[in-house]
MOPAC internal coordinates of N, CA, C and O (Angstrom, degrees):
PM7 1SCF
backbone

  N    0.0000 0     0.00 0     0.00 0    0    0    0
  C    1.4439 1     0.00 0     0.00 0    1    0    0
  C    1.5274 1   110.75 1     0.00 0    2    1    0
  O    1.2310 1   120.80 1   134.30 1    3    2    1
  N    1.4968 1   116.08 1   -45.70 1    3    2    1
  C    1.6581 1   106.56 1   160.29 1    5    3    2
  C    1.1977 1   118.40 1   -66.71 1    6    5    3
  O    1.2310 1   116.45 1   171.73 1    7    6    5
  N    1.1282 1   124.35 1    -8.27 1    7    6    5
  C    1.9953 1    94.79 1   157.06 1    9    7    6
  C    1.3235 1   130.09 1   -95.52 1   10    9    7
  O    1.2310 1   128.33 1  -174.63 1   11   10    9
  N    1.2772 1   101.56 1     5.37 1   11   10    9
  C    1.7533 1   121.36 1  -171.91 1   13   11   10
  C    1.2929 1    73.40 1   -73.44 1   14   13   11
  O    1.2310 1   114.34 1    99.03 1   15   14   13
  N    1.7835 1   128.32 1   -80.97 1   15   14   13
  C    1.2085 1   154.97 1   -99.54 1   17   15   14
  C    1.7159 1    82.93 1   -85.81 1   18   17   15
  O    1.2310 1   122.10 1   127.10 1   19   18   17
  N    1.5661 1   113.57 1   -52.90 1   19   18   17
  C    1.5798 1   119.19 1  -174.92 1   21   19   18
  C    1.3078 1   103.75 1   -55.30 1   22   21   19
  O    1.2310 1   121.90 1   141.91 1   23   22   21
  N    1.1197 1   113.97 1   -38.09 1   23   22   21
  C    1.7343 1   116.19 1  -158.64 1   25   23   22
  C    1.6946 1    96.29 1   -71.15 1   26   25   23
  O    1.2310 1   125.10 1   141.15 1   27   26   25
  N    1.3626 1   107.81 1   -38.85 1   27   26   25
  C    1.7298 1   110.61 1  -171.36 1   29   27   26
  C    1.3881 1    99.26 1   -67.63 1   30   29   27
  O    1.2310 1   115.37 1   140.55 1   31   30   29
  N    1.2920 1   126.39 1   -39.45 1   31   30   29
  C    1.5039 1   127.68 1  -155.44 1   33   31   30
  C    1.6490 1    86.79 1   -77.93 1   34   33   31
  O    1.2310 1   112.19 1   124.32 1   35   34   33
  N    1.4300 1   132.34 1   -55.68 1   35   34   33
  C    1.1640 1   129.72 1  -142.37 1   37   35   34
  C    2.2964 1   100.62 1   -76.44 1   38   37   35
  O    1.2310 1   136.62 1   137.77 1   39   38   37
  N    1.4910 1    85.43 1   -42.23 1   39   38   37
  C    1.6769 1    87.60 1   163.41 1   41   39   38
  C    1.8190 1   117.03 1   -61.48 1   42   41   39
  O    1.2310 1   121.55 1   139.43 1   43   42   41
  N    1.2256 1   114.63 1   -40.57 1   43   42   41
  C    1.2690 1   119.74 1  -157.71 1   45   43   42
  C    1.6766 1   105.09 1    67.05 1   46   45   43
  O    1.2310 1   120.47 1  -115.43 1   47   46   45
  N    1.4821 1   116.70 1    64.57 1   47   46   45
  C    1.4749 1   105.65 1   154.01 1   49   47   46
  C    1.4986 1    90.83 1  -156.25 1   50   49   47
  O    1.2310 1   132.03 1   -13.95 1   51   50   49
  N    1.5773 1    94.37 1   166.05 1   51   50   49
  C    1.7872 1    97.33 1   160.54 1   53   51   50
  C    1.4273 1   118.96 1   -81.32 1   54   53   51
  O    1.2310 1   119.49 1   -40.11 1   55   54   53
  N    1.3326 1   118.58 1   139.89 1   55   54   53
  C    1.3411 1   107.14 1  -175.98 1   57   55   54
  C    2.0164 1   104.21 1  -106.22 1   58   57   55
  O    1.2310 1   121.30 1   146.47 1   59   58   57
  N    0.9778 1   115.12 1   -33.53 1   59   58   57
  C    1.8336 1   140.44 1   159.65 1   61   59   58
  C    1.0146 1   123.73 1  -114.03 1   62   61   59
  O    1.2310 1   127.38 1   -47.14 1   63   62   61
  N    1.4821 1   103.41 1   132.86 1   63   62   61
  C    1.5980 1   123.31 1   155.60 1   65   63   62
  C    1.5691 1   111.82 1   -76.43 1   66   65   63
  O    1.2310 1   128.40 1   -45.11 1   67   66   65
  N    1.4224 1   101.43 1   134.89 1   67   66   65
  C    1.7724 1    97.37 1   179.61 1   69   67   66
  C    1.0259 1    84.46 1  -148.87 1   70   69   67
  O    1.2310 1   130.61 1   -16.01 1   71   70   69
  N    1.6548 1    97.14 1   163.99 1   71   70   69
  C    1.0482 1   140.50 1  -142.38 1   73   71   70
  C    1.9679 1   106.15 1  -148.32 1   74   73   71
  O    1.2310 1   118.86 1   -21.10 1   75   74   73
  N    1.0729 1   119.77 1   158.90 1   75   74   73
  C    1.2193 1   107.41 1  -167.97 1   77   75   74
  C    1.6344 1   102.22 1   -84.55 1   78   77   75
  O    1.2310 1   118.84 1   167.33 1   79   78   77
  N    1.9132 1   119.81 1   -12.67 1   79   78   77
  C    1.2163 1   127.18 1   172.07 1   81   79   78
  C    0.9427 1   114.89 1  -125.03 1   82   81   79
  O    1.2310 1   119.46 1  -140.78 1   83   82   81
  N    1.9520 1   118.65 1    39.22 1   83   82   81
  C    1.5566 1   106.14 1  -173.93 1   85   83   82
  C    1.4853 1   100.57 1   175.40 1   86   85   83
  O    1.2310 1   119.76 1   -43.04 1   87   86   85
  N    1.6231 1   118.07 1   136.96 1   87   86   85
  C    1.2666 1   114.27 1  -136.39 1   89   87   86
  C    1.9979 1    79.78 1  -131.34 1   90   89   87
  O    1.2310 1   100.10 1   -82.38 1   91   90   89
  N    1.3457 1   153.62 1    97.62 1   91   90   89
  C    1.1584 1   138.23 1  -166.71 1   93   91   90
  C    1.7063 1   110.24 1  -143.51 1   94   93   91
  O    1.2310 1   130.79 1   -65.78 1   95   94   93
  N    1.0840 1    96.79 1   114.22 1   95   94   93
  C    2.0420 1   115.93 1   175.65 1   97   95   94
  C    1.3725 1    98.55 1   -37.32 1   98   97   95
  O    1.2310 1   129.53 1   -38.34 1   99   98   97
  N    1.5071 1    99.24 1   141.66 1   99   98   97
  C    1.4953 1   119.99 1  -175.94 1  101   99   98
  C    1.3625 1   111.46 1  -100.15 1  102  101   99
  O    1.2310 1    98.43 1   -29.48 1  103  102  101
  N    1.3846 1   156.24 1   150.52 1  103  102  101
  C    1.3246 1   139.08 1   177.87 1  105  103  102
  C    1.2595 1   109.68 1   -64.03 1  106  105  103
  O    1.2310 1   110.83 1   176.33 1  107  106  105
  N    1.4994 1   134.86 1    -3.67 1  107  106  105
  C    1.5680 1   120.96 1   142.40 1  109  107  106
  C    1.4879 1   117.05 1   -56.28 1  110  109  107
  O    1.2310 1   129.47 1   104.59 1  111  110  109
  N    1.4305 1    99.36 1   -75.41 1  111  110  109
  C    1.5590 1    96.30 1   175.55 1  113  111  110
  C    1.3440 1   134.95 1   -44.53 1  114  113  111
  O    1.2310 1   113.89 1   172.15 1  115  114  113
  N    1.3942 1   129.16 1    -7.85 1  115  114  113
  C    1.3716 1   133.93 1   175.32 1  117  115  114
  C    1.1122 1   101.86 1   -96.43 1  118  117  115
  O    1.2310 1   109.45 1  -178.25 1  119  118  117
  N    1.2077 1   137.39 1     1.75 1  119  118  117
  C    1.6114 1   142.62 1  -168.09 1  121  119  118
  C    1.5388 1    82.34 1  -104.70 1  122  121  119
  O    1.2310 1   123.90 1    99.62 1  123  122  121
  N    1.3688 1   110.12 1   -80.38 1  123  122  121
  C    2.1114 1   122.62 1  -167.77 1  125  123  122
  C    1.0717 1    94.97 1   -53.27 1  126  125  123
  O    1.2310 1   111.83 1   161.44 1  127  126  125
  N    1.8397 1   133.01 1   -18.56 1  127  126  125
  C    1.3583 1   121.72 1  -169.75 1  129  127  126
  C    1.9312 1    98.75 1   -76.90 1  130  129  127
  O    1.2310 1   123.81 1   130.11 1  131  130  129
  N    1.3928 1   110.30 1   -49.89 1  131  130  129
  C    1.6726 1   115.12 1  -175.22 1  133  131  130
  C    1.4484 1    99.85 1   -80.22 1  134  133  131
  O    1.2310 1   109.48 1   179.78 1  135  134  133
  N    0.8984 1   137.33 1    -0.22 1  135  134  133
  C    1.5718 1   131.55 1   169.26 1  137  135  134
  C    1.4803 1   102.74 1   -90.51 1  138  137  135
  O    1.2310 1   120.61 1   126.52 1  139  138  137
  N    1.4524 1   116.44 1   -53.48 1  139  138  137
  C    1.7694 1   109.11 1  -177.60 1  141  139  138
  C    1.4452 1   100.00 1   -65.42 1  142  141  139
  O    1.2310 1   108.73 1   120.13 1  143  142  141
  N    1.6508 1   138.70 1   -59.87 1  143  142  141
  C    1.6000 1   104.82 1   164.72 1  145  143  142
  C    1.1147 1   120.88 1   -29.84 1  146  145  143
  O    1.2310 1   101.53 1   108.88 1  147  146  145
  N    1.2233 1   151.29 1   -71.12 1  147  146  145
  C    1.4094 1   164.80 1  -118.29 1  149  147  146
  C    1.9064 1    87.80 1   -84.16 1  150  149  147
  O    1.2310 1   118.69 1   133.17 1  151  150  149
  N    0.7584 1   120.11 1   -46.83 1  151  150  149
  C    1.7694 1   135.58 1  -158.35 1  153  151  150
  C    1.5664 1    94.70 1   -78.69 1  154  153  151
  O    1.2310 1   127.66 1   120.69 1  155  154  153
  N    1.6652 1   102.85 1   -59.31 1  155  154  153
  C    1.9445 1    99.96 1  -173.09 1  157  155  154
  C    1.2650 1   117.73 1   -68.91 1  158  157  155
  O    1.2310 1   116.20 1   158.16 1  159  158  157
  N    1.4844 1   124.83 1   -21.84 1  159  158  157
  C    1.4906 1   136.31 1   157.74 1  161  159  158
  C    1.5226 1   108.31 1   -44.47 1  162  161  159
  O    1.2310 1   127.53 1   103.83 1  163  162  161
  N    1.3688 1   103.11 1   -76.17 1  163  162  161
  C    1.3328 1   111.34 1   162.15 1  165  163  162
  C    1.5145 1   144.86 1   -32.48 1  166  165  163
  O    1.2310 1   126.54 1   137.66 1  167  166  165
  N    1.1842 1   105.03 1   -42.34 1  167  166  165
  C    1.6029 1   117.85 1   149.57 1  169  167  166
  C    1.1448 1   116.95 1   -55.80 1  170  169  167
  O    1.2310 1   114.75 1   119.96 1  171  170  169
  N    1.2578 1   127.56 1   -60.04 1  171  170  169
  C    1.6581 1   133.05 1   165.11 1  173  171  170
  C    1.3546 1   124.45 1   -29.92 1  174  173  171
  O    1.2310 1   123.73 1   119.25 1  175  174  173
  N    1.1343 1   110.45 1   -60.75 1  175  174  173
  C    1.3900 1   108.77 1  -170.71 1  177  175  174
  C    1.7435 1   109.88 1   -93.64 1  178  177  175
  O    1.2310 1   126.78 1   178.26 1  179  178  177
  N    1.2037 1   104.56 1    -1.74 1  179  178  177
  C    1.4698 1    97.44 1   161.49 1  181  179  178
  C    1.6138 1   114.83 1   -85.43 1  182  181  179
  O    1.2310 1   124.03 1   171.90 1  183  182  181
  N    1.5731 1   109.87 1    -8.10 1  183  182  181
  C    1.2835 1   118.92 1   169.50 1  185  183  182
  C    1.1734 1   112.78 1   -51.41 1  186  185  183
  O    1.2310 1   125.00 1    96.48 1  187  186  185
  N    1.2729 1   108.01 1   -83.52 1  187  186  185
  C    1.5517 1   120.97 1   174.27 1  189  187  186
  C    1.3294 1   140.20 1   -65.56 1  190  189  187
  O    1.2310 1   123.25 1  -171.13 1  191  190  189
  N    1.7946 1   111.37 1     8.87 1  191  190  189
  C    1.3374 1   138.57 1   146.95 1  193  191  190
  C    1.5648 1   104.06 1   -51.57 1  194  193  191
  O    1.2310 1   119.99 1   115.81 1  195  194  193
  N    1.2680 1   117.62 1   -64.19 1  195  194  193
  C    1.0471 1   151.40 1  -149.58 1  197  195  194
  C    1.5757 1   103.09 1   -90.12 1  198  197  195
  O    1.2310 1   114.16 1   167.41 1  199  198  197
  N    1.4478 1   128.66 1   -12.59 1  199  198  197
  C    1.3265 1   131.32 1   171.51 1  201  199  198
  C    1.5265 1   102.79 1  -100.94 1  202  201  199
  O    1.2310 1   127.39 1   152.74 1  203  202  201
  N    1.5879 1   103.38 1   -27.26 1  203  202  201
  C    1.7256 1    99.81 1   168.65 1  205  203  202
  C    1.1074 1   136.04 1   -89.39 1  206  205  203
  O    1.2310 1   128.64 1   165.24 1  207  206  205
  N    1.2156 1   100.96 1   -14.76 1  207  206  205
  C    1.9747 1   121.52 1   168.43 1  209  207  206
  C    1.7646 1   102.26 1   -55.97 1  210  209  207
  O    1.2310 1   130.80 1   137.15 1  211  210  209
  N    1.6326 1    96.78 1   -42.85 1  211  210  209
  C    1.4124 1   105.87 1  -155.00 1  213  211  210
  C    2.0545 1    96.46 1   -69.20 1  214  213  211
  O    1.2310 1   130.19 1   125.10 1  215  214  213
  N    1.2053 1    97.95 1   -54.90 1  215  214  213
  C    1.5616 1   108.86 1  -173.79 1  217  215  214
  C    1.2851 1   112.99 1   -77.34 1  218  217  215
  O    1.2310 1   110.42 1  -177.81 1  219  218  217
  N    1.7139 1   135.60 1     2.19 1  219  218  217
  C    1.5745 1   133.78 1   163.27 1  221  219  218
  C    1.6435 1   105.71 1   -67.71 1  222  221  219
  O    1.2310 1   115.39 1   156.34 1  223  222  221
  N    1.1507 1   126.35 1   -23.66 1  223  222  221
  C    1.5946 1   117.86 1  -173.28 1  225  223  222
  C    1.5194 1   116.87 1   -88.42 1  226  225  223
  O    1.2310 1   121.67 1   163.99 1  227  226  225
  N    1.6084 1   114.42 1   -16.01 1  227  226  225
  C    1.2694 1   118.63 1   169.06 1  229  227  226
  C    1.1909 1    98.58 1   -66.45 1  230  229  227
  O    1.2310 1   120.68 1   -14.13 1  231  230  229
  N    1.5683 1   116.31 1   165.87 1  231  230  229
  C    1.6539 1   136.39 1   170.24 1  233  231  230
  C    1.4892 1   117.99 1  -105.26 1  234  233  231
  O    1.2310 1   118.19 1  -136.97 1  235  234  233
  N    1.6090 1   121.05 1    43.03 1  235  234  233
  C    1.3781 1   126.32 1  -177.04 1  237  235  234
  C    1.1091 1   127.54 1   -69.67 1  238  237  235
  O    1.2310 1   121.21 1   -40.31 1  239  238  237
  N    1.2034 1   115.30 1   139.69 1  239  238  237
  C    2.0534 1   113.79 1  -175.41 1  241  239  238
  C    1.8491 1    98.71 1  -137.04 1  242  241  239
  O    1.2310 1   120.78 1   -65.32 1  243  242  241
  N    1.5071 1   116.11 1   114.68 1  243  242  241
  C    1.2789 1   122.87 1  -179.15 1  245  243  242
  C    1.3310 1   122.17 1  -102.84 1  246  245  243
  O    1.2310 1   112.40 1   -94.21 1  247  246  245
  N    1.3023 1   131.94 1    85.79 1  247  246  245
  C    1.3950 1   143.89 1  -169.12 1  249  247  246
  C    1.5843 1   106.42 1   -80.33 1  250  249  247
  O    1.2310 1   121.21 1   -76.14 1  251  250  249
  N    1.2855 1   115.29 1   103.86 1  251  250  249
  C    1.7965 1    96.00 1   156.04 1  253  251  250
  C    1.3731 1   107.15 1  -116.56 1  254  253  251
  O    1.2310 1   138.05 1    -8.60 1  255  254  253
  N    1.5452 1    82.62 1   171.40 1  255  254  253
  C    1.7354 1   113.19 1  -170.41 1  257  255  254
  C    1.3491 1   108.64 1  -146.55 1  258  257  255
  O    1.2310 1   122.43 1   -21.83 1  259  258  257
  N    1.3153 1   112.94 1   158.17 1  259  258  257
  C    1.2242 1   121.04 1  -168.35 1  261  259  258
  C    1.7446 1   101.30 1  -132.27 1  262  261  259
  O    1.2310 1   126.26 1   -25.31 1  263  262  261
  N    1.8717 1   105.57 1   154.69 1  263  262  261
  C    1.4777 1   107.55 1   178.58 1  265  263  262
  C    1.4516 1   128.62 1   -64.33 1  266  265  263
  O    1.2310 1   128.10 1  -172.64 1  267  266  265
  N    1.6161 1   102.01 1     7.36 1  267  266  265
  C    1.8731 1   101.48 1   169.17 1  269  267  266
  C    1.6086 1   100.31 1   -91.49 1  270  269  267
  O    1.2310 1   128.43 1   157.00 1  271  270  269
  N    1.1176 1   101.37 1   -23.00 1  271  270  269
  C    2.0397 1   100.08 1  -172.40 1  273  271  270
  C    1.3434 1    82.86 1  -127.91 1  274  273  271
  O    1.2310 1   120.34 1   -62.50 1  275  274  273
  N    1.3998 1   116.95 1   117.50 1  275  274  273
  C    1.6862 1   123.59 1   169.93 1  277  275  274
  C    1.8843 1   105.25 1   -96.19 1  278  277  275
  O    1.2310 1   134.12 1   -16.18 1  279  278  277
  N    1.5049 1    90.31 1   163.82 1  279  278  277
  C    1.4011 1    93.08 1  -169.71 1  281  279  278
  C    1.6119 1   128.61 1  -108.24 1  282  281  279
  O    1.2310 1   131.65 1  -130.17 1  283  282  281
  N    1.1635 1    95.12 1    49.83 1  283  282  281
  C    1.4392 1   104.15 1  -148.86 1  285  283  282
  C    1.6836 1   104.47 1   -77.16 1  286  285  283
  O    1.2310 1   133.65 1   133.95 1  287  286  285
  N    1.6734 1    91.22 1   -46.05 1  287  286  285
  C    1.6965 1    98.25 1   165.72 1  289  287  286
  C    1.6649 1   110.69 1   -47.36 1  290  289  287
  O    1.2310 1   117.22 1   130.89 1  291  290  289
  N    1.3780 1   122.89 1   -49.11 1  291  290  289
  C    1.6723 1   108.97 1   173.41 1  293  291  290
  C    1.2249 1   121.97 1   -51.17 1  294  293  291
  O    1.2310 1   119.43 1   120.71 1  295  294  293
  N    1.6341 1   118.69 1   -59.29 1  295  294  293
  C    1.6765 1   132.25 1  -163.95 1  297  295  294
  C    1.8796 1    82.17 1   -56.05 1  298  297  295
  O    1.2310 1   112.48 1   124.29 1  299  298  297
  N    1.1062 1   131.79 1   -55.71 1  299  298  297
  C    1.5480 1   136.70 1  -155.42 1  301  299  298
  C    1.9645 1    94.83 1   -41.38 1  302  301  299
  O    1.2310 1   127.31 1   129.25 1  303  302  301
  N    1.7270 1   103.54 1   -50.75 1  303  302  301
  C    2.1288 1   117.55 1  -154.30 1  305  303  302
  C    1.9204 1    79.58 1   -72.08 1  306  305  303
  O    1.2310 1   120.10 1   180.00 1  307  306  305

């Protein structure tokens, strides 16, 4: 509840109406609520932008095989 409370102070808005038995998003907070999804999505996949940026400059080639067709001709190149 103190970081709700910081987070409200530091925005300056209410983000919930409460109640002494009931804790309910304000139409601010349902707004900052689909925007902070919107942002951690976003973080994410700039992750793995950023894990593929890293692995496009290697020269990798991934062959599989399975124990009905063995790979012996590959392990051999």
């Amino acid at each position: 509840m103190k970081q709700i409370n910081l987070l409200e102070d530091s925005l300056e808005v209410q983000l919930f109406y409460r109640t002494p038995c009931d804790l309910t998003l304000t139409d601010v907070g349902k707004s900052y609520y689909q925007d902070a999804k919107y942002m951690i999505q976003y973080a994410k996949d700039a992750r793995v932008r950023a894990k593929n940026a890293m692995q496009s400059n290697e020269n990798i080639i991934r062959i599989g095989t399975s124990p009905m067709t063995p790979g012996q001709f590959w392990v051999s190149l």
